[in-house]
C-alpha positions as CSV (number, residue, x, y, z in Angstrom):
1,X,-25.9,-6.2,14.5
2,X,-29.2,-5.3,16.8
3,X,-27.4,-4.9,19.6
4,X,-23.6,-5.1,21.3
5,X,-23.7,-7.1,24.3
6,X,-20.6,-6.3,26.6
7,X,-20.0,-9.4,28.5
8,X,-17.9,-12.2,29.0
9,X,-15.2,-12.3,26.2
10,X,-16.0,-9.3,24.4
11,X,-16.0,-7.4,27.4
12,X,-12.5,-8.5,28.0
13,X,-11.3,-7.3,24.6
14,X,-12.1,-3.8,25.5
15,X,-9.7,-1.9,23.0
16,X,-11.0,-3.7,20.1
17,X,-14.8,-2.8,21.2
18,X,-13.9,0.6,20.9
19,X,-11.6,0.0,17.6
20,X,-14.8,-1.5,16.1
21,X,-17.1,1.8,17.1
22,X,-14.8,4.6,15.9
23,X,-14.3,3.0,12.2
24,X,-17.7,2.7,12.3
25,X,-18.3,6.4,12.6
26,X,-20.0,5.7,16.5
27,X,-17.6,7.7,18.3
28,X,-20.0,9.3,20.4
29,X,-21.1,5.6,21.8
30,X,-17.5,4.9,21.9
31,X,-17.1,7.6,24.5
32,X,-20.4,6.6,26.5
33,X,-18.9,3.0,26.4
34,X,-15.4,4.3,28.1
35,X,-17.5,6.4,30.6
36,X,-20.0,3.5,31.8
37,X,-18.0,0.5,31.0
38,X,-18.6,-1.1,34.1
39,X,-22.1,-0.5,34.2
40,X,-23.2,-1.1,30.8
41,X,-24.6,-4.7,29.9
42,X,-25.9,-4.1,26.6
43,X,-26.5,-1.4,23.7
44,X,-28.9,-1.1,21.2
45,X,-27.4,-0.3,18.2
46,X,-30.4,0.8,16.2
47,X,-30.0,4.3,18.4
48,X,-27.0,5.1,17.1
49,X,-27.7,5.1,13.2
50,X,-24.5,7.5,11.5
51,X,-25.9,10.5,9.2
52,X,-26.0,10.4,5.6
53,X,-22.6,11.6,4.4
54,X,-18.7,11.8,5.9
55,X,-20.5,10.6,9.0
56,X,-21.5,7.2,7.6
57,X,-18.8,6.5,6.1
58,X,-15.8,4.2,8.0
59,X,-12.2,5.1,8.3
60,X,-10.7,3.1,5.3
61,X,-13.2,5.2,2.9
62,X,-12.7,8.1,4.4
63,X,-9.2,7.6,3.7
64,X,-9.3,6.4,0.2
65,X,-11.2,9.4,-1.0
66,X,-8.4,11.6,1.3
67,X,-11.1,13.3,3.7
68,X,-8.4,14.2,6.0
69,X,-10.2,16.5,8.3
70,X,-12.8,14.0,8.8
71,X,-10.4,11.4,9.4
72,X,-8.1,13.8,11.3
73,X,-10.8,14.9,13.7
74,X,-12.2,11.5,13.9
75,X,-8.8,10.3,15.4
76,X,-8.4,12.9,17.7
77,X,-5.2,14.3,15.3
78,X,-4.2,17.8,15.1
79,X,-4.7,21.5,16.8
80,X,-8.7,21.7,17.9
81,X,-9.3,17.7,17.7
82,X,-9.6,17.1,20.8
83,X,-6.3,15.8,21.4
84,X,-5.8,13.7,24.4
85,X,-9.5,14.2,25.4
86,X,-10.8,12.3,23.1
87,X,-11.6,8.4,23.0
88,X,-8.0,7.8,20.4
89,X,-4.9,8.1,22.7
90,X,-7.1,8.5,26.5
91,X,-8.6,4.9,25.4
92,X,-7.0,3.2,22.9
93,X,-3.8,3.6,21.1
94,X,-4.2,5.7,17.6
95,X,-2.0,2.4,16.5
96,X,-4.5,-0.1,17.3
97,X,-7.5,1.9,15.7
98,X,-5.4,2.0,12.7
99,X,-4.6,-1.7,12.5
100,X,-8.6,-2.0,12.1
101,X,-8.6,-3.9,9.0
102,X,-11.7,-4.3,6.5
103,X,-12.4,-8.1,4.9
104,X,-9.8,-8.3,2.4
105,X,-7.3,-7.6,5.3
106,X,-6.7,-4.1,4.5
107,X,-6.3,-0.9,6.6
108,X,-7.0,2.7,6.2
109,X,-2.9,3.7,5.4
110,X,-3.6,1.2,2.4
111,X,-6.5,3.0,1.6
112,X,-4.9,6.2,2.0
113,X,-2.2,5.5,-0.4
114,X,-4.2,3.6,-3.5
115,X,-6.0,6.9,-3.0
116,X,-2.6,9.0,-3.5
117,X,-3.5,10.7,-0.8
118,X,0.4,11.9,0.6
119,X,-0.9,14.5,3.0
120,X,-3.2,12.2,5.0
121,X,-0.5,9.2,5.1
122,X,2.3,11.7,6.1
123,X,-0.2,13.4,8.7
124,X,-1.5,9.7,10.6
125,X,2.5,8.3,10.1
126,X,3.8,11.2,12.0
127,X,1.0,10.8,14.9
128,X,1.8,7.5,14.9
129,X,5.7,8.1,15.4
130,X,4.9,10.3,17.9
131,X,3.0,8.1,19.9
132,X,5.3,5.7,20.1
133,X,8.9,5.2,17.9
134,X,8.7,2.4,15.4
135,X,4.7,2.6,15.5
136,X,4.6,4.6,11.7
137,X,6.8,1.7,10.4
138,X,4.7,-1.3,12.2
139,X,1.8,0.4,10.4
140,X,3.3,0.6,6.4
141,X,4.9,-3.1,6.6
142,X,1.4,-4.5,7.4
143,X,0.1,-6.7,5.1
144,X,-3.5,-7.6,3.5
145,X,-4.9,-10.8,2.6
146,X,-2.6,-11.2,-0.4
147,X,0.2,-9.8,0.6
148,X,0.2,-6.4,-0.3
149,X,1.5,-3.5,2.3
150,X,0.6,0.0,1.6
151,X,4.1,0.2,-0.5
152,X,2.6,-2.0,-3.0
153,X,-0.5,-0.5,-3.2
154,X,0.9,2.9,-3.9
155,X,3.3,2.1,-6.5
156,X,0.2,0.0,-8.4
157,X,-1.6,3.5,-8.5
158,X,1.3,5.1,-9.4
159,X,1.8,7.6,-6.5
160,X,5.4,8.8,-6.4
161,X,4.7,11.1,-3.9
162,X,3.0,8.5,-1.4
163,X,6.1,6.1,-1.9
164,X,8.7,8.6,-0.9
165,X,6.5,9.2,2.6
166,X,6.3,5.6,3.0
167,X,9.9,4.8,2.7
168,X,10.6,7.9,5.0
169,X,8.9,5.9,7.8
170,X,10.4,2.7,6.8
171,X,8.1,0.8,4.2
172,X,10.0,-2.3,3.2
173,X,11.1,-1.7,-0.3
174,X,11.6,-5.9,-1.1
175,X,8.5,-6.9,0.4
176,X,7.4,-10.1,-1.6
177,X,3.5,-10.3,-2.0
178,X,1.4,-13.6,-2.4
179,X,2.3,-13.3,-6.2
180,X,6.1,-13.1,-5.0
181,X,6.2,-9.8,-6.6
182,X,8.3,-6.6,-4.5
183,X,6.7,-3.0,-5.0
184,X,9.1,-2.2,-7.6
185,X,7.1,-4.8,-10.2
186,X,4.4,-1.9,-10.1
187,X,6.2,0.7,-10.8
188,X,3.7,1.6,-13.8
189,X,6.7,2.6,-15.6
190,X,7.3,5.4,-13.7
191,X,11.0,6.6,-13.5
192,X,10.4,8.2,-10.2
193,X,9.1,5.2,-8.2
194,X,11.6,3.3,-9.6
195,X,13.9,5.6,-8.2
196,X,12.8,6.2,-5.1
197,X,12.7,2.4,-4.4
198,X,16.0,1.6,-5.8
199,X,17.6,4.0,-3.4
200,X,16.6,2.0,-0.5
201,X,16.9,-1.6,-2.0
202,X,20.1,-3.0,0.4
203,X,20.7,-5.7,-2.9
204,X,20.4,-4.0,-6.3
205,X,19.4,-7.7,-7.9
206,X,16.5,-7.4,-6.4
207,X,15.6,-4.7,-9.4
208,X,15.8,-7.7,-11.4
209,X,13.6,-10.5,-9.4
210,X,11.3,-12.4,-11.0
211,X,7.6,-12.6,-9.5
212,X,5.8,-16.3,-9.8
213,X,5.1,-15.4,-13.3
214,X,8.4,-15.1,-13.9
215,X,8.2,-11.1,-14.4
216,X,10.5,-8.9,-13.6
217,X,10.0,-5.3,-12.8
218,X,11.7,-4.4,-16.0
219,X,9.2,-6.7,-18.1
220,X,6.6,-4.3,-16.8
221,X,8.1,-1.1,-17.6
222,X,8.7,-2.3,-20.9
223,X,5.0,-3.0,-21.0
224,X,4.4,0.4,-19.9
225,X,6.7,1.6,-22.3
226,X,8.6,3.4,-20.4
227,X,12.2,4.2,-21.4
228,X,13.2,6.3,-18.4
229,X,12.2,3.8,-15.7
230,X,14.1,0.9,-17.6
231,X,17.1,3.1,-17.8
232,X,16.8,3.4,-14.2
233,X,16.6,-0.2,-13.7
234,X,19.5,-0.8,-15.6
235,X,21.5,1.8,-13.6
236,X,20.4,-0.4,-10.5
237,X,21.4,-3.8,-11.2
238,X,24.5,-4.4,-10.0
239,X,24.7,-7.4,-13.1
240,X,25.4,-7.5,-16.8
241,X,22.8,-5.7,-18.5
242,X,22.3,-9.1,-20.4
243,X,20.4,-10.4,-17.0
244,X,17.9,-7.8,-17.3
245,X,17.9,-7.2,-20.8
246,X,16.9,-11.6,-22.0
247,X,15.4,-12.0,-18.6
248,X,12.3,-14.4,-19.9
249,X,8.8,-14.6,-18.6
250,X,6.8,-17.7,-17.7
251,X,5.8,-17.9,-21.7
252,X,9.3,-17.3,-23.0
253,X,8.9,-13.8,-23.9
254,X,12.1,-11.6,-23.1
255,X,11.4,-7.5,-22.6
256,X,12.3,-7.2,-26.7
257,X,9.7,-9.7,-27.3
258,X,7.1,-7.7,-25.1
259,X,8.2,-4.0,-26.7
260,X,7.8,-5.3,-30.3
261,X,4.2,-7.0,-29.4
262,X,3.0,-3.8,-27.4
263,X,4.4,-1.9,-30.4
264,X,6.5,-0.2,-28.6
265,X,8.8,1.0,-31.7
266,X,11.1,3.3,-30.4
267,X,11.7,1.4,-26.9
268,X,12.3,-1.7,-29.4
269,X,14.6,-0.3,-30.9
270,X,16.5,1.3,-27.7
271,X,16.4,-2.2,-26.3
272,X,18.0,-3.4,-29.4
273,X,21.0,-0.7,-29.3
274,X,21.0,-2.0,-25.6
275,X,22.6,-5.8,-26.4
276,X,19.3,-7.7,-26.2
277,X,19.4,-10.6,-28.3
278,X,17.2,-10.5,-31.5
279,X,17.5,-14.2,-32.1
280,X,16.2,-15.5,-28.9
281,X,12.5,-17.2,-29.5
282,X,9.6,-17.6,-26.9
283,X,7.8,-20.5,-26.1
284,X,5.8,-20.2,-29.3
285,X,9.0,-20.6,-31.3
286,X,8.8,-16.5,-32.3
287,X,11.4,-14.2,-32.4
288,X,10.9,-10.2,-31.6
289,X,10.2,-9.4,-34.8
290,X,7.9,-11.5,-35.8
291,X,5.1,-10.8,-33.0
């Protein structure tokens, strides 16, 4: 863009002008816009060219490779920030910066947590709270294009640690994406973001939902080979272990069918001791054992 003209509509929509400069690293013209709002007609952008570096770089990339100062400072956060004094909170709400969202619908807390970044997403969720109650938990049920809040993406990167903050301030642990799958269908076959989302689950059958694939989240931490998470499933679902154990995906294949043609031995076998049924077949007609 050559130049910003600040007229008519977008002159109107003052808190998303300045949104748009500070995750684009133009803070500085940010500040001389709030200063000389009602003076100012037009700005050429070309003056205002961001260094090489942190300084080039918007918010959402800043947070996925967990720059925290950077993104601390740039959001007036923390002791020697600026505080109050700064464009984020005298301006515009830190909330409203960080409902920015780049073209697939995302914003920087889901960029923070594919990252694994805890730190940073416990840091921005706490100014948030503090700016207003409720604000954190507005923020981490915010979907992207597809569905996906920051819950999902961190349990799809495998970040315990980011998916205790989350549900700390409130992340919605049965959240259906586009693909109807909840955050617990990433689990990665990790026993401890399988617990942690369990906990919070108000109906344990949800640990045993099918997505539009008709996978489960125990299907995947078969796949993942992962005894300990599907133990942890199990120990969820308020059902007969049956319902878990012969649930079937889209092409028939039940979590036995998937250990034995992942080659997971052992887990077969554990499966087997378990009560799943050996004789059911998959939509190709093939038992367990014979994939």
């Amino acid at each position: 863009m050559a130049a910003l003209v600040l007229r008519g509509t977008l002159a109107d929509n003052f808190s998303f002008v300045i949104a748009w400069l500070i995750d684009r690293t133009l803070t500085p013209l940010a500040e001389v816009f709030f200063r000389k709002k009602e003076k100012i007609v037009s700005i050429n952008m070309s003056a205002f060219k961001p260094a090489s570096g942190a300084a080039s770089e918007t918010l959402h990339q800043l947070a996925y490779r967990g720059d925290g100062e950077t993104v601390c400072a740039r959001l007036c956060i923390g002791e020697g920030s600026g505080g109050k004094d700064g464009v984020v909170g005298k301006v515009i709400s830190l909330s409203n910066v960080l409902r920015s969202v780049d073209d697939d619908g995302r914003t920087a807390v889901h960029w923070a947590c594919s990252g694994g970044h805890a730190s940073l997403v416990s840091k921005l969720l706490e100014a948030l709270e503090k700016e207003h109650r409720g604000g954190a938990q507005e923020i981490v049920r915010m979907c992207d294009e597809t569905g996906w809040t920051p819950l999902h993406s961190a349990a799809s990167a495998g970040h315990a640690s980011v998916v205790q903050v989350l549900l700390t301030y409130g992340a919605d642990a049965a959240a259906k994406n586009d693909y109807g799958a909840t955050p617990l269908h990433y689990n990665k076959g990790i026993a401890e973001i399988v617990q942690a989302l369990v906990a919070v689950l108000a109906d344990g059958r949800l640990a045993n939902a099918s997505d539009k694939t008709q996978s489960t989240p125990f299907h995947r931490a078969v796949a993942a080979g992962s005894r300990a998470a599907c133990e942890a499933l199990l120990a969820a679902y308020p059902g007969p272990d049956e319902d878990m154990l012969d649930a079937s995906d889209r092409i028939g294949n039940t979590s036995l069918h998937i250990a034995c043609e992942l080659k997971h031995e052992e887990l077969a076998l554990w499966l087997a001791q378990r009560g799943a049924n050996k004789e059911l077949r998959n939509s190709d007609g093939k038992l367990a054992s014979e994939l």
